[in-house]
HTML snippet that shows the backbone in 3Dmol.js (N, CA, C, O; Angstrom):
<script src="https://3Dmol.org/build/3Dmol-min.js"></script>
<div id="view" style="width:600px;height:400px;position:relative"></div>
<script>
const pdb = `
ATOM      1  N   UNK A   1       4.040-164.989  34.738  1.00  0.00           N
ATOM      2  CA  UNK A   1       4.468-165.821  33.634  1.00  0.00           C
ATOM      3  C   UNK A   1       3.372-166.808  33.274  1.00  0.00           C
ATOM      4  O   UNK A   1       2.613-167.400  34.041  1.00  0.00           O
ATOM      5  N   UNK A   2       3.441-166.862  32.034  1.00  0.00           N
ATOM      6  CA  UNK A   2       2.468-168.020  31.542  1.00  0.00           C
ATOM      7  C   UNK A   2       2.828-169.360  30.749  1.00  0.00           C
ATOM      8  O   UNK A   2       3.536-168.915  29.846  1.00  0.00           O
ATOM      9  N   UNK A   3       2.756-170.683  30.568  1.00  0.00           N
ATOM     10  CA  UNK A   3       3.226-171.126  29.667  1.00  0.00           C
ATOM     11  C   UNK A   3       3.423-171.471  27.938  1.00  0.00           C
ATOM     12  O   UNK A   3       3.643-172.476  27.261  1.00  0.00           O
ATOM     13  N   UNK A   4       3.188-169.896  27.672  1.00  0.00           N
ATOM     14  CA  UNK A   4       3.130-169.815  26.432  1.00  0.00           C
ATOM     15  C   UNK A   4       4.141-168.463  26.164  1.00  0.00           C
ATOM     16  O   UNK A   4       3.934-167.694  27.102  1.00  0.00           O
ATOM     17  N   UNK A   5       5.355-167.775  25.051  1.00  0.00           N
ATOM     18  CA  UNK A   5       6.189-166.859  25.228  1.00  0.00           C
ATOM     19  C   UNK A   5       5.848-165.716  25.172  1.00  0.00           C
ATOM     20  O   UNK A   5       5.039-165.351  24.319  1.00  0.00           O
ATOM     21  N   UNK A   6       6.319-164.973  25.962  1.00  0.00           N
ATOM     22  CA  UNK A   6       6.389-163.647  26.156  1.00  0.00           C
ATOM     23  C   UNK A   6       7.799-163.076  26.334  1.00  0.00           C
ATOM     24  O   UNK A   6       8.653-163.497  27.115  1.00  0.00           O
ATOM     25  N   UNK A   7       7.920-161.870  25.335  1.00  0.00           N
ATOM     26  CA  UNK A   7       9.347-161.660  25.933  1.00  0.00           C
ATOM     27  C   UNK A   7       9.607-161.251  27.271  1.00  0.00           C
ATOM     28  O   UNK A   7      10.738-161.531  27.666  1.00  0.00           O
ATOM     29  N   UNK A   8       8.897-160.693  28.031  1.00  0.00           N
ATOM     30  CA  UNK A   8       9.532-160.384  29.313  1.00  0.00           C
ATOM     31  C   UNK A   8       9.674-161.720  30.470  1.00  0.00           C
ATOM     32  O   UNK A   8       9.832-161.730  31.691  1.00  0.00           O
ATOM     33  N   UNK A   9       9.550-162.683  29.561  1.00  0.00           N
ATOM     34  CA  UNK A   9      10.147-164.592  29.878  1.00  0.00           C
ATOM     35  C   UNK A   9      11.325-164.517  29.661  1.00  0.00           C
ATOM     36  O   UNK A   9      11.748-165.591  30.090  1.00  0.00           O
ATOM     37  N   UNK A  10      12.774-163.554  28.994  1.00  0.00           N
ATOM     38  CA  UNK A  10      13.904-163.363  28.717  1.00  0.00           C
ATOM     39  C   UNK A  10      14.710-162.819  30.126  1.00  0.00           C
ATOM     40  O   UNK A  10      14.180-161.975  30.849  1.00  0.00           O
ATOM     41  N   UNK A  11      15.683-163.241  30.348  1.00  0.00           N
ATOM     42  CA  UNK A  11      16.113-162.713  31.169  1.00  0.00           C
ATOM     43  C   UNK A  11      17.732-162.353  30.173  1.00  0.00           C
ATOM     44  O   UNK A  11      18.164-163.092  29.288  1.00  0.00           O
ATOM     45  N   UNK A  12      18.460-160.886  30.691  1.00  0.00           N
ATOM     46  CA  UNK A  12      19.779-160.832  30.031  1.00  0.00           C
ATOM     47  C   UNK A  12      20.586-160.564  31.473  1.00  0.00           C
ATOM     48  O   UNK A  12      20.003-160.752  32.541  1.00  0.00           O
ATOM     49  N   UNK A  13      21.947-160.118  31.416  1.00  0.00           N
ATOM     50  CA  UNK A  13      22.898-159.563  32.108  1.00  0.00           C
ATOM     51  C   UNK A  13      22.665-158.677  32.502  1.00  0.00           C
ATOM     52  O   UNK A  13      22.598-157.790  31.651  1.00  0.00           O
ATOM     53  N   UNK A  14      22.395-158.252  33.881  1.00  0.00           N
ATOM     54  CA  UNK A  14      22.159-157.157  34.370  1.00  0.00           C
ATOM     55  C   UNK A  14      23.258-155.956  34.301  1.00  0.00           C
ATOM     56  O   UNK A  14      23.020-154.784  34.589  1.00  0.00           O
ATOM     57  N   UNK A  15      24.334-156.406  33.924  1.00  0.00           N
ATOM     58  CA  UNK A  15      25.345-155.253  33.885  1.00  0.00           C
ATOM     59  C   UNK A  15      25.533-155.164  32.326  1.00  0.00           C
ATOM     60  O   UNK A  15      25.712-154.033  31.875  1.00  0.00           O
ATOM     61  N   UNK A  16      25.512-156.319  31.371  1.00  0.00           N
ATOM     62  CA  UNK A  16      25.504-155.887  29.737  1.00  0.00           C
ATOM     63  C   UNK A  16      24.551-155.841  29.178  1.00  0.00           C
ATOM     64  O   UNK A  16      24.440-155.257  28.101  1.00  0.00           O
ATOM     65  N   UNK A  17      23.557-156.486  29.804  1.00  0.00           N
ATOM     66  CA  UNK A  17      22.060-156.565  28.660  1.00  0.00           C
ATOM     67  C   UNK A  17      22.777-157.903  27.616  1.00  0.00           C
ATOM     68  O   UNK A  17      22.612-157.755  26.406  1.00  0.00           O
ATOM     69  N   UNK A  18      23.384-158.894  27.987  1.00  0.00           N
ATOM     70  CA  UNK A  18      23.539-160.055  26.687  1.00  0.00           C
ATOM     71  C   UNK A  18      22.463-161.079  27.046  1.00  0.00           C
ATOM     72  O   UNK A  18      22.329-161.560  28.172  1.00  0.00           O
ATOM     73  N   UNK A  19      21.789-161.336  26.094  1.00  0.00           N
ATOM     74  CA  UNK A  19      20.640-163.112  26.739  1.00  0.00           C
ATOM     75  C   UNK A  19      21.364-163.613  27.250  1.00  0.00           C
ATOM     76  O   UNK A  19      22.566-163.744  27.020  1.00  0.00           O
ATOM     77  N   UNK A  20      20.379-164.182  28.481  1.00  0.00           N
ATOM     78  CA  UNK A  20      21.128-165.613  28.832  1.00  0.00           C
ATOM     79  C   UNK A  20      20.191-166.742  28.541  1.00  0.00           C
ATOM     80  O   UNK A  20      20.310-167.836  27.989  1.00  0.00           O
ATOM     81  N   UNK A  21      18.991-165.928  29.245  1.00  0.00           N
ATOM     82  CA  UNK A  21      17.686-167.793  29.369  1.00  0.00           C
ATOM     83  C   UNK A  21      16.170-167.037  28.943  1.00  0.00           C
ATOM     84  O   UNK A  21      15.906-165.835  28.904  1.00  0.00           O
ATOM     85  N   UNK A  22      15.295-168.230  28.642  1.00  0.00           N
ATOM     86  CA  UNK A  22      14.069-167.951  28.778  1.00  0.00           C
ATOM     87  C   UNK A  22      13.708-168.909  29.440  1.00  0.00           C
ATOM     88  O   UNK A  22      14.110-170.069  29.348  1.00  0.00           O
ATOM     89  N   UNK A  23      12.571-168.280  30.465  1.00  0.00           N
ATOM     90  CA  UNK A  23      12.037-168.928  31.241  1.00  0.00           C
ATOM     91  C   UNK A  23      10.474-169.026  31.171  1.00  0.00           C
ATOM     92  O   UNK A  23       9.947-167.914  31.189  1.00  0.00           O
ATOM     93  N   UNK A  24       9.629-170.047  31.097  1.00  0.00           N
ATOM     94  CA  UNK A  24       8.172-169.897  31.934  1.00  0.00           C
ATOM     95  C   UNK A  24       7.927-170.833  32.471  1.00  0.00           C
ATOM     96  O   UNK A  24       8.748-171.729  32.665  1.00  0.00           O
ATOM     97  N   UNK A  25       6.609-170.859  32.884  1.00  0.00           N
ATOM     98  CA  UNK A  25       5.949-171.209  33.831  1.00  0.00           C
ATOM     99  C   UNK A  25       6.310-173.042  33.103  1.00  0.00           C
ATOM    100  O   UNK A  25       7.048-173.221  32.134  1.00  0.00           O
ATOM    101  N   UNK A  26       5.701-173.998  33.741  1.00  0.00           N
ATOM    102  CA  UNK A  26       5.623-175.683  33.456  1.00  0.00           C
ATOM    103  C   UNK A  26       4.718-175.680  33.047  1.00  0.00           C
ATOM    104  O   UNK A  26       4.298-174.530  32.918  1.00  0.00           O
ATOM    105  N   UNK A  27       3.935-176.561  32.648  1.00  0.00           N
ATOM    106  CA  UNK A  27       2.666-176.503  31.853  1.00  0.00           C
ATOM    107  C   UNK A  27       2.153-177.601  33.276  1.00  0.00           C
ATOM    108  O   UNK A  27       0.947-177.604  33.521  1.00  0.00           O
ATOM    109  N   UNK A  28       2.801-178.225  33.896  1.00  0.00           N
ATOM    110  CA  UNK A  28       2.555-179.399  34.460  1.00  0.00           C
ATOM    111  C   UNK A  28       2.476-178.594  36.363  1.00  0.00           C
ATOM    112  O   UNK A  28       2.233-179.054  37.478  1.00  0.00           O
ATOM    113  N   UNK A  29       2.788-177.413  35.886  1.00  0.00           N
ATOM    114  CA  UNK A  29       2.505-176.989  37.611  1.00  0.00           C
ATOM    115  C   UNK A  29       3.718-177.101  38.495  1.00  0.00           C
ATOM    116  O   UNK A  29       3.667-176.866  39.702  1.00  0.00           O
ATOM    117  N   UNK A  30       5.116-177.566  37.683  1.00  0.00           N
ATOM    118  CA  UNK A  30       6.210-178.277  38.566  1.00  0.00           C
ATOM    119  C   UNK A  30       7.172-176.892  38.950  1.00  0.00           C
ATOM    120  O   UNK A  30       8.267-177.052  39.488  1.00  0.00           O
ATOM    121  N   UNK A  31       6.645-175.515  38.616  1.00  0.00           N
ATOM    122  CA  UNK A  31       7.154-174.671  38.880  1.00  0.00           C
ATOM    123  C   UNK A  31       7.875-174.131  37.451  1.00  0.00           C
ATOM    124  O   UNK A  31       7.275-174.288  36.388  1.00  0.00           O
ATOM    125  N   UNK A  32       9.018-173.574  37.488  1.00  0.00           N
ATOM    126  CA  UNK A  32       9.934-173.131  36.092  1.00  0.00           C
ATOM    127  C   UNK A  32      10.478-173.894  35.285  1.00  0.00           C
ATOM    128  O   UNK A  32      10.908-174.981  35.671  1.00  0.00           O
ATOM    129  N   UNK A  33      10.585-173.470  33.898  1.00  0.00           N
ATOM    130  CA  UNK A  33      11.098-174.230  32.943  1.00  0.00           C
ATOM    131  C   UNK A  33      12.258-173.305  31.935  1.00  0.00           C
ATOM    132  O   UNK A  33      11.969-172.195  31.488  1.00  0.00           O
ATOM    133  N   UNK A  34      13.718-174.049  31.661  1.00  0.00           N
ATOM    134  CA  UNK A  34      14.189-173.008  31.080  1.00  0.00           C
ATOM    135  C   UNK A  34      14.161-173.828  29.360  1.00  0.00           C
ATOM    136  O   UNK A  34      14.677-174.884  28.995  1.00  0.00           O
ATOM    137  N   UNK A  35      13.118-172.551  28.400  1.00  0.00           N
ATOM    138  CA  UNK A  35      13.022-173.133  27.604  1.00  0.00           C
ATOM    139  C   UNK A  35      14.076-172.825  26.005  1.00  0.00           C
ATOM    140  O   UNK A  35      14.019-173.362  24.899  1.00  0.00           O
ATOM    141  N   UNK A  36      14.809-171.929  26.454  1.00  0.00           N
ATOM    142  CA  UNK A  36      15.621-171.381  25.412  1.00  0.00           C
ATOM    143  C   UNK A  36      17.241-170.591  26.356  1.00  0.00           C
ATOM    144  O   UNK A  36      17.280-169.884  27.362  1.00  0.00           O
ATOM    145  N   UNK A  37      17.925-170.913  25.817  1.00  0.00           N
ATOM    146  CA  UNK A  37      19.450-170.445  26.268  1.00  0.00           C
ATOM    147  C   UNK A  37      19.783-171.315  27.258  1.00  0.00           C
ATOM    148  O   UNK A  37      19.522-172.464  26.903  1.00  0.00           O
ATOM    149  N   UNK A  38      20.165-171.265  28.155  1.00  0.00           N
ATOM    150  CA  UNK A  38      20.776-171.673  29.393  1.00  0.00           C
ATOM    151  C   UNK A  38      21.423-171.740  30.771  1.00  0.00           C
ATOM    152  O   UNK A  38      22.651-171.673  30.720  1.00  0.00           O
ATOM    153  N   UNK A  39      20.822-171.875  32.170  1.00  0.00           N
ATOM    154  CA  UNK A  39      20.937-171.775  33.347  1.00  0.00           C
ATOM    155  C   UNK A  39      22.586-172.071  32.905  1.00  0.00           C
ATOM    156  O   UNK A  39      22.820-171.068  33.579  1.00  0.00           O
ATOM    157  N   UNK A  40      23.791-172.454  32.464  1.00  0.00           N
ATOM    158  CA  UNK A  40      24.867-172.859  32.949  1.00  0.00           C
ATOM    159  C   UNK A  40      25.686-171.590  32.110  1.00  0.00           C
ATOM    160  O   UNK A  40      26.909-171.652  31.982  1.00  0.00           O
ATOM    161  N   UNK A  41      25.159-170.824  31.740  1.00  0.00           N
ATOM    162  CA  UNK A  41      25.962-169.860  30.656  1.00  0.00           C
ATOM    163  C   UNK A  41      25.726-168.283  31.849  1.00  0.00           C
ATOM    164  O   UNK A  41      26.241-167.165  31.834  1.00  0.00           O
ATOM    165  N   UNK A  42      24.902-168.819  32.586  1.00  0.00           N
ATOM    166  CA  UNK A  42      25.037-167.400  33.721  1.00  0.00           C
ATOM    167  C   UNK A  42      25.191-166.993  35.406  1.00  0.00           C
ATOM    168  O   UNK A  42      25.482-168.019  36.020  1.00  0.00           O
ATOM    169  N   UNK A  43      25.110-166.116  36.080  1.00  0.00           N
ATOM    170  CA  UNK A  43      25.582-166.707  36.786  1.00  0.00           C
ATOM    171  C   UNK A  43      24.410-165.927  38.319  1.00  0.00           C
ATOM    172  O   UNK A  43      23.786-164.981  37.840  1.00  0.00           O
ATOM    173  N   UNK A  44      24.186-166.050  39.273  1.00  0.00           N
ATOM    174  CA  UNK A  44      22.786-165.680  39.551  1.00  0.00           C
ATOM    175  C   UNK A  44      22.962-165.052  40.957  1.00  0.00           C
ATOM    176  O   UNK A  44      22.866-166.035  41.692  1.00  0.00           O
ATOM    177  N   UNK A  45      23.210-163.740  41.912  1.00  0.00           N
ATOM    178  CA  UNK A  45      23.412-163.070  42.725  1.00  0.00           C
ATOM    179  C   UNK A  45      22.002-163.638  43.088  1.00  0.00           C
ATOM    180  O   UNK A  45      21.036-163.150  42.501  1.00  0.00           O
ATOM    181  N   UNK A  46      21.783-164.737  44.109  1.00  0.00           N
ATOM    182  CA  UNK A  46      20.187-164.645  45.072  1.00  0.00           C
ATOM    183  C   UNK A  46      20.093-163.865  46.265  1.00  0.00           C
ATOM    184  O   UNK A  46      19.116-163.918  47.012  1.00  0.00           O
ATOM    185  N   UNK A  47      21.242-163.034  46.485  1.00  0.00           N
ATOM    186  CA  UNK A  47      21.214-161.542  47.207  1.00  0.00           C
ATOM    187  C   UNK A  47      20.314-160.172  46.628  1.00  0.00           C
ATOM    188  O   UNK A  47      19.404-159.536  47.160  1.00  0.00           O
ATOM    189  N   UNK A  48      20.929-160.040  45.428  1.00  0.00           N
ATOM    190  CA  UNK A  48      20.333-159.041  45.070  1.00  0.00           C
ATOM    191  C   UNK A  48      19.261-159.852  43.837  1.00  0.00           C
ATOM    192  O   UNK A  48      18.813-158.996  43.074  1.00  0.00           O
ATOM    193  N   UNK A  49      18.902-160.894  43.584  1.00  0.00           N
ATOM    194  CA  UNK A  49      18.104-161.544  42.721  1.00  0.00           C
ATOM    195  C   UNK A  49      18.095-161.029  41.376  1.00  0.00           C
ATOM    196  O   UNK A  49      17.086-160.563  40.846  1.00  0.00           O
ATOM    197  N   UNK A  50      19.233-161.118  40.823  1.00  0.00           N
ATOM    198  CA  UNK A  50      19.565-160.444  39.520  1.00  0.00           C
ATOM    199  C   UNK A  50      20.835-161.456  38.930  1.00  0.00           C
ATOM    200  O   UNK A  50      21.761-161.749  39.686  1.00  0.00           O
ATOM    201  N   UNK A  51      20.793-161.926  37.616  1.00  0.00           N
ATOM    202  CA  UNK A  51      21.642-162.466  36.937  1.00  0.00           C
ATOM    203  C   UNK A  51      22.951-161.765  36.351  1.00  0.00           C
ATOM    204  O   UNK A  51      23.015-160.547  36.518  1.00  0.00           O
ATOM    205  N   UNK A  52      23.956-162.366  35.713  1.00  0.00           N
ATOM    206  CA  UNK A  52      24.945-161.733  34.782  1.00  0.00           C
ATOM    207  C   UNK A  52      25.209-162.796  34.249  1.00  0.00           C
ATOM    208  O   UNK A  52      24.998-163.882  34.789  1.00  0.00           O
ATOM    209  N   UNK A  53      25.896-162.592  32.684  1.00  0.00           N
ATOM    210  CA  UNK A  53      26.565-163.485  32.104  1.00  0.00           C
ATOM    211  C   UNK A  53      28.357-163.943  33.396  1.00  0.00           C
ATOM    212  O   UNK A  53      28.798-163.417  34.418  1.00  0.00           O
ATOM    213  N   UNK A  54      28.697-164.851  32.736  1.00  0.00           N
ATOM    214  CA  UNK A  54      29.860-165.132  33.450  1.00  0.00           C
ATOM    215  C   UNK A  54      30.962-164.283  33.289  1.00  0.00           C
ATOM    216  O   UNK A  54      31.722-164.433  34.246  1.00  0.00           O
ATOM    217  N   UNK A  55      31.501-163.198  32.239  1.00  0.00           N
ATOM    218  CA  UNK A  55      31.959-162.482  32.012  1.00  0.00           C
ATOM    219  C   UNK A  55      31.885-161.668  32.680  1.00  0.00           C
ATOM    220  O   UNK A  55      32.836-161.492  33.442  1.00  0.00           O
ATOM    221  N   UNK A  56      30.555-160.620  32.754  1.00  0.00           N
ATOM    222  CA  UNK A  56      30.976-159.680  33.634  1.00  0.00           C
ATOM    223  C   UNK A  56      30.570-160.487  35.213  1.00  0.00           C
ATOM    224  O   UNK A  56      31.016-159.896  36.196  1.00  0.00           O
ATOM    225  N   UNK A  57      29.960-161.464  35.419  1.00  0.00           N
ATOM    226  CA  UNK A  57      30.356-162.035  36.990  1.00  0.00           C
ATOM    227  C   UNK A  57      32.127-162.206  37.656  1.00  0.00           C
ATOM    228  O   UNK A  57      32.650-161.858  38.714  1.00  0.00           O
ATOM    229  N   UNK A  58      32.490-162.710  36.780  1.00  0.00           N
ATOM    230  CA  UNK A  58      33.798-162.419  36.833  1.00  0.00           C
ATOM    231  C   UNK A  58      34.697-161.215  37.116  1.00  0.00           C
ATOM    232  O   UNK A  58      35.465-160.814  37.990  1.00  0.00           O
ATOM    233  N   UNK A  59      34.180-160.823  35.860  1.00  0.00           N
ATOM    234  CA  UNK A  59      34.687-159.127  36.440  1.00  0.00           C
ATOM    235  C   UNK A  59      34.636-158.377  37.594  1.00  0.00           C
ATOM    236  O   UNK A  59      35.517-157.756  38.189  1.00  0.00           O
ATOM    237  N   UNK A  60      32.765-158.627  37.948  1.00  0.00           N
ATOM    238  CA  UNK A  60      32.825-158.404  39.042  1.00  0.00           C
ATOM    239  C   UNK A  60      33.173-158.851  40.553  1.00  0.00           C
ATOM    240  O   UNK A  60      32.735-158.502  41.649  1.00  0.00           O
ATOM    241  N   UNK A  61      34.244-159.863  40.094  1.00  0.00           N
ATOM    242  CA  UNK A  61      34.616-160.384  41.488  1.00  0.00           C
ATOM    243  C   UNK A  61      33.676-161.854  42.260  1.00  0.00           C
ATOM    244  O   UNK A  61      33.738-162.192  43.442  1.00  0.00           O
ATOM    245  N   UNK A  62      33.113-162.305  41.504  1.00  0.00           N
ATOM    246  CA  UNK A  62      32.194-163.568  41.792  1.00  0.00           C
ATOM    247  C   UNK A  62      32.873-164.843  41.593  1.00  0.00           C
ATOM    248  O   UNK A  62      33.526-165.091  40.579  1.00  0.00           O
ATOM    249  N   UNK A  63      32.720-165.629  42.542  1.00  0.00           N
ATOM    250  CA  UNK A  63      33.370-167.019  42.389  1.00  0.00           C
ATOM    251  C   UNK A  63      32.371-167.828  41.687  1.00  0.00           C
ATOM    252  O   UNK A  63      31.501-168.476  42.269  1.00  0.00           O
ATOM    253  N   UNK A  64      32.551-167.760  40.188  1.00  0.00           N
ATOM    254  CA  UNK A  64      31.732-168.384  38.911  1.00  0.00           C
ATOM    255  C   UNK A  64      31.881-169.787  38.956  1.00  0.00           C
ATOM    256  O   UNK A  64      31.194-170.367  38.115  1.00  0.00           O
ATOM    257  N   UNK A  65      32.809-170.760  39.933  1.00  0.00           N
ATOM    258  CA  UNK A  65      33.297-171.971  39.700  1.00  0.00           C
ATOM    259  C   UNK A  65      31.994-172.491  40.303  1.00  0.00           C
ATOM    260  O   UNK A  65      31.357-173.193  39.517  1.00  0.00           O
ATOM    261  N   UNK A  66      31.550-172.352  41.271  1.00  0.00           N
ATOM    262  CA  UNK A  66      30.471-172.907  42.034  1.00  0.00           C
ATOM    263  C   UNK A  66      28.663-172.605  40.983  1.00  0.00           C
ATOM    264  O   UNK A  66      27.582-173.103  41.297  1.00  0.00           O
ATOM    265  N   UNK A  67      28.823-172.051  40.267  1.00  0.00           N
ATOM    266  CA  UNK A  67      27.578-171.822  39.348  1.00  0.00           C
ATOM    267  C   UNK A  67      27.146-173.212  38.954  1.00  0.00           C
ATOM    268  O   UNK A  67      26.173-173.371  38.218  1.00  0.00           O
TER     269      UNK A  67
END
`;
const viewer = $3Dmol.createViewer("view");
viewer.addModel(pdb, "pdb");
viewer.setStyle({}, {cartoon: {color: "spectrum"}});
viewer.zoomTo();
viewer.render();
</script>
């Protein structure tokens, strides 16, 4: 990642393909920045390191309250 856009800075739902966020790099070195959509609209398996919207997290049985 760089701090300038690229789409593969998009992340969607791994089970629908809907956007959730864009992400890059900080310009300042402080690590990630989410610069378009939003960390609270999804929901984030750090098991298998793959996102979903809350919809199908739900579906699939995920306790979305703690997101």
């Amino acid at each position: 990642m760089s701090n300038e856009y690229n789409p593969d800075d998009d992340f969607h739902c791994f089970r629908c393909g809907k956007y959730l966020f864009t992400e890059i790099e900080a310009p300042t070195d402080t690590g990630l920045k989410c610069v378009k959509g939003s960390y609270d609209n999804c929901y984030y398996d750090g098991i298998k390191d793959i996102f979903f919207c809350i919809d199908c997290a739900k579906k699939l049985g995920y306790n979305t309250e703690d997101t």
